[in-house]
C-alpha positions as CSV (number, residue, x, y, z in Angstrom):
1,X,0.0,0.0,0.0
2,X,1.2,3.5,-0.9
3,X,2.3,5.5,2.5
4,X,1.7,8.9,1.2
5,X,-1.9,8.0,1.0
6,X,-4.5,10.3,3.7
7,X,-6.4,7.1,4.4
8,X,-5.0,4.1,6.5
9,X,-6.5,0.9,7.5
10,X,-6.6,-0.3,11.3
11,X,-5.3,-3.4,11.9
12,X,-8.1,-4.7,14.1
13,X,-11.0,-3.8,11.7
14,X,-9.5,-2.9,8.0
15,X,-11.7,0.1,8.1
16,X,-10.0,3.3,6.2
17,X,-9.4,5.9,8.8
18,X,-9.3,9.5,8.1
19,X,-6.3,12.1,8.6
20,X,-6.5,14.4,11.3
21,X,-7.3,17.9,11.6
22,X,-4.5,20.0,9.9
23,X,-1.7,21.1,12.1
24,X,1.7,23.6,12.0
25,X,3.2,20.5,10.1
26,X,0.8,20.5,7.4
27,X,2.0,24.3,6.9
28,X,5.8,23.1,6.3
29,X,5.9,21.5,3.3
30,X,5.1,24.7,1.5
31,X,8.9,25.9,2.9
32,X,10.1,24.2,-0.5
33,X,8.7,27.5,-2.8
34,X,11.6,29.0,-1.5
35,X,14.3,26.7,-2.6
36,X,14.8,28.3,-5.9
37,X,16.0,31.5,-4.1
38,X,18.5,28.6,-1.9
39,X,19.6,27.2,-5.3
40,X,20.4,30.7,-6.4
41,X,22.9,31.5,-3.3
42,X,24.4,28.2,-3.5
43,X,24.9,29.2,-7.2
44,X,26.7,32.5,-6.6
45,X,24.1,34.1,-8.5
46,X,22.6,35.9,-5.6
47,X,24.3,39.4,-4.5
48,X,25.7,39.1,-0.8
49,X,24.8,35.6,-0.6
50,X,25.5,35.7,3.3
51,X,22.9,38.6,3.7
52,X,20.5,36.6,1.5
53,X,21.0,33.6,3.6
54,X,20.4,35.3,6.6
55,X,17.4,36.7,5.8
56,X,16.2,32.8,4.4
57,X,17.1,31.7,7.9
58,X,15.0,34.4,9.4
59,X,12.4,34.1,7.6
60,X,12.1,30.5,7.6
61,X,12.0,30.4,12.2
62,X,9.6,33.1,11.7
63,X,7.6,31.5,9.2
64,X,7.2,28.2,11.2
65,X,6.8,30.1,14.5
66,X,3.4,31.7,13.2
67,X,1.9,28.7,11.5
68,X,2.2,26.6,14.7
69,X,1.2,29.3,16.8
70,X,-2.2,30.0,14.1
71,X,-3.0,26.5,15.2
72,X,-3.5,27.0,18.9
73,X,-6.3,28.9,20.0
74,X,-4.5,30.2,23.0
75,X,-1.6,31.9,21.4
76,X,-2.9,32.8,17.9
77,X,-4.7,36.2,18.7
78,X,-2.0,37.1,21.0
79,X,0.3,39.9,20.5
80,X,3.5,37.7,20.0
81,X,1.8,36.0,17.3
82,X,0.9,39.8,15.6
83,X,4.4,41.0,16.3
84,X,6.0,37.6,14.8
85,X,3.5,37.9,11.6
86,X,4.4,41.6,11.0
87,X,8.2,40.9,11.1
88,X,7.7,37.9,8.5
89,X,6.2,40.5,6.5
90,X,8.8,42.8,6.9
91,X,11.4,40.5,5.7
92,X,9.3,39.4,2.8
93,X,9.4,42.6,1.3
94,X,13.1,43.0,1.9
95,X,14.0,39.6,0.2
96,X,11.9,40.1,-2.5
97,X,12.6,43.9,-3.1
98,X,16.3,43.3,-2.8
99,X,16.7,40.1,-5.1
100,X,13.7,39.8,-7.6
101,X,12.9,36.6,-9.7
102,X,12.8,33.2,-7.5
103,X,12.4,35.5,-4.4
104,X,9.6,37.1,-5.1
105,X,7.9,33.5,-4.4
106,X,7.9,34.3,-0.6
107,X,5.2,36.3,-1.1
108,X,2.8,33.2,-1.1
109,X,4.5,31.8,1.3
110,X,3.6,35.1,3.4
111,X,0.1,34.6,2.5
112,X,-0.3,31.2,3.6
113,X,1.2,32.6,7.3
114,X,-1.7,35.5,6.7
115,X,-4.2,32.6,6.0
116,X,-3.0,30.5,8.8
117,X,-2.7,33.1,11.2
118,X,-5.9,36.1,10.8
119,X,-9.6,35.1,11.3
120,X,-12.9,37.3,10.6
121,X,-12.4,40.5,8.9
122,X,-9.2,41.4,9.7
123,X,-8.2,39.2,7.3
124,X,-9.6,40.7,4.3
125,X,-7.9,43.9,5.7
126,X,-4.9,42.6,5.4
127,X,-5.0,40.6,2.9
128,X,-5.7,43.1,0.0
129,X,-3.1,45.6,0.8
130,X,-0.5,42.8,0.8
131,X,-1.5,41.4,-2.6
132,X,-1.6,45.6,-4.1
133,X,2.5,45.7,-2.2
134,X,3.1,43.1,-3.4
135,X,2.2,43.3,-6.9
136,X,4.0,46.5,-6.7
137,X,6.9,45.2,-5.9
138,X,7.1,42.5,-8.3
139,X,6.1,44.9,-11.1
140,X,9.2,46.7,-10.4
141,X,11.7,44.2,-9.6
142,X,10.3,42.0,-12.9
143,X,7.8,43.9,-14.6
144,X,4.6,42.8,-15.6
145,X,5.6,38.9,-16.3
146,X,5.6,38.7,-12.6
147,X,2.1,39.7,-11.7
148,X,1.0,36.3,-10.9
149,X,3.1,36.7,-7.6
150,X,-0.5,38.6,-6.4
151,X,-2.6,35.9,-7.9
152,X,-0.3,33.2,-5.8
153,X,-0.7,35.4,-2.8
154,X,-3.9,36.1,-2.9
155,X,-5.4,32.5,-3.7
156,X,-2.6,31.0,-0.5
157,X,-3.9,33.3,2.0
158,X,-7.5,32.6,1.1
159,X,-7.5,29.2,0.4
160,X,-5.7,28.6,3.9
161,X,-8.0,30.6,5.9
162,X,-10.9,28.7,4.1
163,X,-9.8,25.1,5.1
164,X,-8.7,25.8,8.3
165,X,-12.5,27.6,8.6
166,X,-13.8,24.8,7.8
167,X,-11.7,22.6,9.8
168,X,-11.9,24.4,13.2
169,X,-16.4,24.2,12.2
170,X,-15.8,20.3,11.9
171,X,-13.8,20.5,15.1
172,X,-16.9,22.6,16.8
173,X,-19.4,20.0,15.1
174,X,-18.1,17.0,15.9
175,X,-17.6,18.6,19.9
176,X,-20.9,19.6,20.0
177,X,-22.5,16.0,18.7
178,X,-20.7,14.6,21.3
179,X,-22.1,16.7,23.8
180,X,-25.5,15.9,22.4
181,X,-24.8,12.3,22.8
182,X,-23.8,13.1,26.5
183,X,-26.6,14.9,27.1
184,X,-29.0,12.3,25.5
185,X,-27.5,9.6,27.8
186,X,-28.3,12.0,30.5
187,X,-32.1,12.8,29.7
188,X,-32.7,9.0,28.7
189,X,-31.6,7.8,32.1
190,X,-32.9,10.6,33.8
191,X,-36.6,9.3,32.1
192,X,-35.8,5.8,33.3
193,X,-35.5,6.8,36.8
194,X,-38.6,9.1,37.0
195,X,-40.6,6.4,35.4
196,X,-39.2,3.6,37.6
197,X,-39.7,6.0,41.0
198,X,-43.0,6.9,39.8
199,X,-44.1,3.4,39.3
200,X,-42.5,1.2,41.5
201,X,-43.7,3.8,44.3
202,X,-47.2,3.7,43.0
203,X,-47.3,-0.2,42.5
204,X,-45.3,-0.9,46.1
205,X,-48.0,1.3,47.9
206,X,-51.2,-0.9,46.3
207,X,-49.4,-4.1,46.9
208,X,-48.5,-3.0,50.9
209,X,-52.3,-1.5,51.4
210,X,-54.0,-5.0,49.8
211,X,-51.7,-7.4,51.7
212,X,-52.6,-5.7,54.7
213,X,-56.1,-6.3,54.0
214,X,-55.3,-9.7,52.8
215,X,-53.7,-10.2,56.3
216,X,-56.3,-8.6,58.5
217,X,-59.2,-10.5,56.2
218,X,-57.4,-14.1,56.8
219,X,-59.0,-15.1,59.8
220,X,-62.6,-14.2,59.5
221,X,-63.4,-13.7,55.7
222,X,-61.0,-16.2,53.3
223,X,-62.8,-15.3,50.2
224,X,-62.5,-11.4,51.0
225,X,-58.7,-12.4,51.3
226,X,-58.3,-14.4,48.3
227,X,-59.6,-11.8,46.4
228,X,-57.1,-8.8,47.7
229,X,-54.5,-11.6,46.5
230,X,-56.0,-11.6,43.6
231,X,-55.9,-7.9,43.5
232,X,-51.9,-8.3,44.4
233,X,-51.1,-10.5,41.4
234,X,-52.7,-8.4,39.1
235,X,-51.3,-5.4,40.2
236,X,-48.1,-7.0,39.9
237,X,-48.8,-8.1,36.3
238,X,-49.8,-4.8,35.5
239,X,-46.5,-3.4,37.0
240,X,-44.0,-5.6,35.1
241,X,-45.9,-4.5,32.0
242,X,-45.5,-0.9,32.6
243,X,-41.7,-1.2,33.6
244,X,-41.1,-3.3,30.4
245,X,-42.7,-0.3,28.5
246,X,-40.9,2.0,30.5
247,X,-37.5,0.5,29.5
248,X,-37.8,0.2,26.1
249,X,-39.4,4.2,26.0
250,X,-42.4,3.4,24.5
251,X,-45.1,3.6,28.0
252,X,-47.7,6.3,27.0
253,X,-49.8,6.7,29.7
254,X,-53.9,6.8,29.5
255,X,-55.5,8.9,32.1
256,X,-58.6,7.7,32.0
257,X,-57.4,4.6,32.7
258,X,-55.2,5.8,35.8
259,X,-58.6,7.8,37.4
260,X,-59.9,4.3,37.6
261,X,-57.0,2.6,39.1
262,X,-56.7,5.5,41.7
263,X,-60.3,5.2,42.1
264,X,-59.5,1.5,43.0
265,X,-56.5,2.4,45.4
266,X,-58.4,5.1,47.5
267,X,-61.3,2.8,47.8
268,X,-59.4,-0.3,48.9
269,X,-57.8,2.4,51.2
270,X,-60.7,3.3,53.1
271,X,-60.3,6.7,51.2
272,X,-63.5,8.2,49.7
273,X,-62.6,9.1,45.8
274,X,-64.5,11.8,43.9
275,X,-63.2,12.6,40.5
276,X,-64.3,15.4,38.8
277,X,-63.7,15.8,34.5
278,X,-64.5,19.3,32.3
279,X,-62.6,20.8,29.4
280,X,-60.8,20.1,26.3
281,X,-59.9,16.5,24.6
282,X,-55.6,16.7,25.9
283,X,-52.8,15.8,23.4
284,X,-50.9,12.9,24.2
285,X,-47.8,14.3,25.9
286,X,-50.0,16.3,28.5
287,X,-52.2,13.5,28.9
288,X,-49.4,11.3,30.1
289,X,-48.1,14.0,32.1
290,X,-51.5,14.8,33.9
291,X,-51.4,10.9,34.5
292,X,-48.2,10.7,35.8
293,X,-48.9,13.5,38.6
294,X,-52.4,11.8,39.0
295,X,-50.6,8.4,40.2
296,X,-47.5,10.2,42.3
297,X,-50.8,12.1,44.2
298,X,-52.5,9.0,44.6
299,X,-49.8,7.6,46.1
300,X,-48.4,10.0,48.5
301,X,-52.5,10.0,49.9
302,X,-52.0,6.3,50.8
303,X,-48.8,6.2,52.1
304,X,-49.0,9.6,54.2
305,X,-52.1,11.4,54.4
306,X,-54.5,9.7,56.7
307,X,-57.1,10.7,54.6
308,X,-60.5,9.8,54.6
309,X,-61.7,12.1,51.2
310,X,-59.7,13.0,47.8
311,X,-61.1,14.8,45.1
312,X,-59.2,14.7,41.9
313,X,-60.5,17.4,39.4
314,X,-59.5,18.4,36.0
315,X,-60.7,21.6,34.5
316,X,-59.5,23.5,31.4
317,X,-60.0,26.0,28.3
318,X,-58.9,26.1,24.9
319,X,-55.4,27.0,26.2
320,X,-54.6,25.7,29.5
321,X,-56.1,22.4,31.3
322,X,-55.5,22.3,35.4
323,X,-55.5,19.3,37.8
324,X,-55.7,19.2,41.2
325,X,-55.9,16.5,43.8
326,X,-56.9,17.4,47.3
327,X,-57.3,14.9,50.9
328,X,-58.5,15.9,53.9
329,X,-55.3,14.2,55.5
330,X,-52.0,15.7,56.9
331,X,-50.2,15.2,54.0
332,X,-46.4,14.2,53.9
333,X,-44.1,14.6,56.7
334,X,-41.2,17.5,56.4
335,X,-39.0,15.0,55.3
336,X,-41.0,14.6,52.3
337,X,-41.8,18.1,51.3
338,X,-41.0,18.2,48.1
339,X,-40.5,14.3,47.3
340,X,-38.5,13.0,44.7
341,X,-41.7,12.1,42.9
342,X,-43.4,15.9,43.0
343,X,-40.0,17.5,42.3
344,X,-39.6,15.0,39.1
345,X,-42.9,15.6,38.1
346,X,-41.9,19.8,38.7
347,X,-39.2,19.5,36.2
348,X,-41.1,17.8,33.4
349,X,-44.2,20.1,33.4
350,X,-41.8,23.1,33.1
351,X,-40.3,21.4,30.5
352,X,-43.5,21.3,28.9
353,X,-44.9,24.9,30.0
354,X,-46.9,24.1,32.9
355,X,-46.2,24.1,36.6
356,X,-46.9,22.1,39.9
357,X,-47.8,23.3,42.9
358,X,-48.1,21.4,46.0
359,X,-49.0,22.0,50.1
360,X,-51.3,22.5,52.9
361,X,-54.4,23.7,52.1
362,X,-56.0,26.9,54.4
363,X,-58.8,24.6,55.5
364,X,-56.4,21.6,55.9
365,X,-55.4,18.7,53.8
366,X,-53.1,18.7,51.6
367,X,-53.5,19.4,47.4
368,X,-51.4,19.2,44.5
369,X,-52.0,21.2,41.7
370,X,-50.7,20.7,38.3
371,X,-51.1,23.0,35.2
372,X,-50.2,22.8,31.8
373,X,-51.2,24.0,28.2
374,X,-53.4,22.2,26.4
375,X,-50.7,22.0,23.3
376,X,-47.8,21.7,25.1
């Protein structure tokens, strides 16, 4: 295989891999445009071959000084870097000016520096009064044969600050997909743990409350008992079902059918329910929000409250749909004031627009209140 090629294959996979992001080395191979003016002093052919070589060596250190500072972000708007560019330029225009012919090829070589080096407008400020000098000069060292020095600079400088555009926008594309991927990682498992509170809390609580009953109804009323097992197992059905769904991403949640279930819950709880509906058909994602905060409600009554009453109502307009859930209990302890459940459920209806609102009521109880738009 030839070893100048820009694509390799690994070893492990025989997949080509591509070349990295240019660099100061890439810049150095463009050093060989000046050899013509070396050949010349090695020749004889050059006046004051010593000060010609001097100012070869010069320019050269300064040359390679400014591309590999162009390529750190760091260093490449600082003054050094300006101060190191402007005395490549100077030099230029002394070769070139003094000699002529081959060394009026540095002038290219100044513009890939310029390229390499300036970002934004300033470039094109610079750029065009260095193509008009240098033209000049190369009209009066050469005449008119050697206009295409301005050409050369021109296209070097432009060209360079083009690809290396376009390089550092890869670099900033390729950064920020990666971020994305981060934060989708994030938000995914961040789902999976709401969902998994949410319904493992929910499902835990029915399964405690009806194998209490189950319990207390052993002694005196076995077929009252066997049917609160009943209850248990498919409540547990019902539960692996919704956690398989809530893996895979795919659980949409019906709130119609959770105002039945939590109808079930309070009432196997000794908890009055009273559910009151009015407003507007929802759209999906607020529906399964709005069931969400119905079930995390539902089941901070039974495990805390003490109630005896909850009244779960949903009213709404055109534009925004409201749902609150009020006991007559004490509600959760301080330690539970927000729970990890209410603040969850916080964070995804302001992702969505709405808000959640939960506490003591004036005339006691406690109520959760949940608002959203109806197109959220």
């Amino acid at each position: 295989m030839n070893s100048s090629r820009t694509l390799s294959r690994t070893p492990q996979s025989g997949r080509p891999m591509a070349a990295g992001p240019p660099t100061g080395f890439t810049m150095l191979p463009w050093l060989l445009m000046g050899l013509g003016a070396v050949a010349n002093l090695l020749k004889g052919e050059t006046p004051n071959p010593w000060v010609g070589g001097l100012g070869v060596l010069v320019f050269n250190s300064l040359y390679i000084a400014v591309v590999f500072r162009a390529f750190d972000d760091t260093r490449r708007d600082a003054a050094p870097t300006r101060w190191a560019l402007a005395a490549l330029a100077a030099i230029t225009f002394a070769l070139a000016a003094g000699y002529g012919g081959n060394w009026l090829l540095f002038f290219p070589l100044l513009g890939l520096a310029v390229g390499a080096a300036l970002r934004g407008p300033l470039l094109g400020w610079v750029v065009v009064p260095l193509c008009l000098a240098a033209g000049a000069v190369a009209a009066w060292r050469d005449g008119w044969d050697a206009i295409g020095v301005v050409y050369g600079t021109f296209i070097s400088s432009m060209v360079t600050a083009a690809v290396l555009a376009l390089s550092d926008t890869v670099r900033e594309l390729r950064a920020t997909r990666a971020e994305l991927a981060r934060s989708a990682v994030e938000q995914e498992r961040l789902r999976f743990s709401r969902d998994l509170h949410d319904l493992l809390g929910h499902t835990l609580s029915v399964i405690v409350v009806k194998a209490e009953a189950a319990r207390r109804l052993g002694g005196r009323d076995m077929t009252e008992a066997l049917t609160q097992i009943r209850d248990i197992e498919a409540v547990g059905r019902h539960a692996l079902t919704e956690i398989r769904e809530a893996v895979t991403g795919y659980r949409e949640g019906s709130l119609t059918a959770e105002l039945g279930r939590a109808r079930d819950t309070l009432t196997t709880t000794g908890v009055e329910p009273v559910v009151r509906l009015s407003g507007p058909l929802l759209e999906p994602e607020a529906e399964a929000l709005l069931t969400w905060v119905v079930r995390e409600s539902v089941t901070n009554v039974v495990r805390h409250a003490g109630a005896s009453h909850c009244e779960i109502a949903l009213t709404g307009t055109t534009e925004h749909v409201r749902l609150t859930v009020t006991d007559d209990g004490r509600g959760p302890g301080p330690s539970d004031v927000p729970g990890s459940g209410l603040r969850g459920l916080a964070e995804r209806l302001a992702a969505a627009g709405g808000t959640l609102a939960s506490g003591p009521c004036p005339q006691g109880g406690f109520r959760v209140t949940a608002e959203l738009p109806v197109r959220s």
